[in-house]
C-alpha positions, 0 to 999 in steps of 0.5 A, spaced: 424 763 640 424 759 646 419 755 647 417 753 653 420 745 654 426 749 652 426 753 658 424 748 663 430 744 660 436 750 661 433 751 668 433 743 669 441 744 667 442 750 671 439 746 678 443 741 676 449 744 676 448 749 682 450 747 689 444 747 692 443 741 696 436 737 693 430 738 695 428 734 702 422 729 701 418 734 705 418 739 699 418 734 695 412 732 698 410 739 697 411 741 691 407 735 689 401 736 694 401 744 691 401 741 683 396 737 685 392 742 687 394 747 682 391 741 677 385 741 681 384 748 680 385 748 672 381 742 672 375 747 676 376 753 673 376 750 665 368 746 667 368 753 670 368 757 663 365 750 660 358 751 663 358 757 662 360 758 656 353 752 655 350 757 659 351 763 655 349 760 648 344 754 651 347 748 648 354 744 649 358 744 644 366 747 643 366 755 642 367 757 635 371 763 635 373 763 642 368 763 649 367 771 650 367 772 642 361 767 641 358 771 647 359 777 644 356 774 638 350 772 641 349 778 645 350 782 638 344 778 635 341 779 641 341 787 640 340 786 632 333 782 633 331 787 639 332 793 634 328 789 629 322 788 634 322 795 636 321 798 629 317 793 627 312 795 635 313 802 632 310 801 626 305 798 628 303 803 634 304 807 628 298 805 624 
């Protein structure tokens, strides 16, 4: 399997052995403009899914399991502690 260092490097030989002109400075300037803003964007999107995992399990810590799966987690003991109480307000109504 090829990984991803891999492919980059076979399309690197590949350009290189093409007869396509290189690349003006203008798109060089572009494409660096566009990484830039594609890192930016990671960037936000990972602070993004961070507090709101945070937000989720009320506190700032790395997930345990995976970010959906802790919240997951967290709304089943939620359901599980729901459940618990309803018995128990039904016991008591009962009495």
């Amino acid at each position: 399997m090829r990984t991803r260092r891999d492919r980059i490097i076979a399309e690197a030989r590949k350009l290189a052995a093409s007869d396509a002109p290189p690349p003006s400075p203008d798109e060089l300037a572009s494409a660096k403009a566009d990484a830039e803003r594609y890192k930016a964007d990671y960037i936000a999107a990972c602070e993004l899914v961070a507090k709101m995992h945070a937000a989720a399990i009320g506190e700032v810590r790395g997930p345990i399991r995976g970010v959906v799966e802790d919240v997951e987690d967290l709304r089943a003991r939620y359901l599980r502690l729901s459940e618990v109480l309803a018995r128990r307000n039904e016991r008591e109504g009962e009495d």
